[in-house]
C-alpha positions as CSV (number, residue, x, y, z in Angstrom):
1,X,-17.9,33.0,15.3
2,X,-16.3,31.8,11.8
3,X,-12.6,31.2,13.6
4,X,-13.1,27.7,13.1
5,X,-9.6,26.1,13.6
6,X,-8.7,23.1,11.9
7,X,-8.7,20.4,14.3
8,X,-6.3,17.4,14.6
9,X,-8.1,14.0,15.9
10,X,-7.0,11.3,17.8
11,X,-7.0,9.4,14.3
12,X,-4.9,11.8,12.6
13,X,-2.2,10.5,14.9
14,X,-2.5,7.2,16.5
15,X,-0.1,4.8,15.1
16,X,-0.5,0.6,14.8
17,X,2.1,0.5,17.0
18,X,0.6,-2.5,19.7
19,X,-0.4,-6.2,19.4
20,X,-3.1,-8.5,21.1
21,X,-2.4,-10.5,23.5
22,X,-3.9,-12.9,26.0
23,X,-3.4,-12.3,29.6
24,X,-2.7,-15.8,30.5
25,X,1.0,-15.4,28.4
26,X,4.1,-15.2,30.4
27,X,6.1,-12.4,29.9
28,X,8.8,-14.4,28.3
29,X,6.3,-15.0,25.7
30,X,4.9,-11.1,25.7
31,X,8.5,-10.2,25.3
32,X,9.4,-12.3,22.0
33,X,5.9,-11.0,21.0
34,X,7.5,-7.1,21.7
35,X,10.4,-8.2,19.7
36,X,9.1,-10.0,16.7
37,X,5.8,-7.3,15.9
38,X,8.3,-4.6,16.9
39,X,5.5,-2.4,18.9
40,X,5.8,-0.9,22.3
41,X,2.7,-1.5,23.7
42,X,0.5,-4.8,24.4
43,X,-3.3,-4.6,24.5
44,X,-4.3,-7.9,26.3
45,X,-7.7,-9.0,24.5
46,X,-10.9,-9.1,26.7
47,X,-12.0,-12.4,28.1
48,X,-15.6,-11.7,27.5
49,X,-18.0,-9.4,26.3
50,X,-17.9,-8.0,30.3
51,X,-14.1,-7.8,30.5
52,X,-12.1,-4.7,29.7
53,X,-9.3,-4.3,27.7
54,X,-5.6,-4.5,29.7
55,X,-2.3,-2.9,28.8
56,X,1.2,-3.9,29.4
57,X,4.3,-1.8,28.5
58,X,8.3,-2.3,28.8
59,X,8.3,-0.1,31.6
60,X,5.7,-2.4,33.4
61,X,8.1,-5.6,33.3
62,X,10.8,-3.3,34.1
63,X,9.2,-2.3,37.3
64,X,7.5,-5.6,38.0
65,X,9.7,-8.1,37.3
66,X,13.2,-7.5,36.3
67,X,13.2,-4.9,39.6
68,X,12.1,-7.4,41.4
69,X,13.7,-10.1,40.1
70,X,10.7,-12.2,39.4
71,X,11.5,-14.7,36.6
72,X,9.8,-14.1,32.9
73,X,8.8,-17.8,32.2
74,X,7.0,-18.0,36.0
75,X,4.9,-14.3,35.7
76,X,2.2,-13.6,33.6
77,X,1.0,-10.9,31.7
78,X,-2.1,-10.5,33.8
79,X,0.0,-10.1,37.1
80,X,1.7,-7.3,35.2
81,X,-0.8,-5.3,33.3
82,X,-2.9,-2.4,34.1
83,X,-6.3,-3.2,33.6
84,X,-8.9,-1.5,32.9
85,X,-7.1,0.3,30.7
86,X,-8.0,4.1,30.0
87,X,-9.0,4.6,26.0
88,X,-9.8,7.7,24.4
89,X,-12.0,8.0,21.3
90,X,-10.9,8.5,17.0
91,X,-12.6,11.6,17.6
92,X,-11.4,13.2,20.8
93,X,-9.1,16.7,19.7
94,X,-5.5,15.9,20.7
95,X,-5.7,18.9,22.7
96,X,-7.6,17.2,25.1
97,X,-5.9,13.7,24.8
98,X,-3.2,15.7,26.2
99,X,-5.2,16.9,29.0
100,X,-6.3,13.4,29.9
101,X,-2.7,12.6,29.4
102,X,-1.4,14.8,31.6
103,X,-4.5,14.5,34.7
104,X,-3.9,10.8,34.6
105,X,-0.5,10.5,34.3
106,X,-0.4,8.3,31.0
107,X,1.9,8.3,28.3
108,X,-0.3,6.4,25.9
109,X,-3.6,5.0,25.9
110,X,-5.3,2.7,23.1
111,X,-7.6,4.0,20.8
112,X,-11.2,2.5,20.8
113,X,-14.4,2.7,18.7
114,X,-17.6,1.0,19.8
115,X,-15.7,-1.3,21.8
116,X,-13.2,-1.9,18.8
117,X,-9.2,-0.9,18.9
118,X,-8.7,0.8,16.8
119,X,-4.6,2.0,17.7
120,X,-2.9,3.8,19.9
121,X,-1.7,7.3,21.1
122,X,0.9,8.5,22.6
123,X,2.3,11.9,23.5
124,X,4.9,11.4,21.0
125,X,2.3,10.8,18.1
126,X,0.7,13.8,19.2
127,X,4.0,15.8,19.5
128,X,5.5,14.9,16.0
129,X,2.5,14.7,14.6
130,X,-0.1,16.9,15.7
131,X,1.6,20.3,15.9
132,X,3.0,19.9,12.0
């Protein structure tokens, strides 16, 4: 079988689009951080080398603290976040980041490498990206 397609990675498409954070930061201060870097996602760093990696996006605050009218400088990030976050590998095919996608309802996940991020990916990236 010599069909060998030519695959698209995760890497071909993630994006730098996310900063570090600590989880201890309000969400005033995550939001200034979403406004001066420009990205759309947080990654909150690990605490130690046990810890998992966190993630926070608009749509979290949205839910979780303007909806419920909880004030920015009073929440933090770690109230907010989903943690553990899911990751998916440089390597995985994008065909079956969408899987994962789609079975766990994500819209993006960070990209990570021996315990390293590496980026992100989201079904946009994968969309504009990978099909071209």
């Amino acid at each position: 079988m010599s069909s060998e397609k030519n695959v698209v990675r995760v890497k071909d498409v993630m994006t730098q689009d996310f900063a570090m954070v600590d989880g201890l930061v309000t969400i005033k201060d995550a939001l200034e951080l979403f406004r001066q870097k420009q990205v759309s996602t947080l990654l909150i760093n690990k605490r130690h080398e046990d810890d998992e990696y966190g993630i926070l996006l608009l749509s979290d605050i949205a839910k979780q603290v303007v909806a419920k009218d909880r004030s920015p400088e009073r929440v933090n990030v770690y109230e907010v976040m989903s943690k553990p976050v899911v990751s998916v590998e440089s390597r995985m095919d994008v065909r079956y980041c969408a899987r994962l996608f789609d079975n766990f309802g994500l819209g993006r996940a960070p990209v990570i490498d021996n315990g390293q991020v590496m980026g992100v990916v989201s079904y946009n990236d994968i969309v504009l990206k990978g099909l071209i």
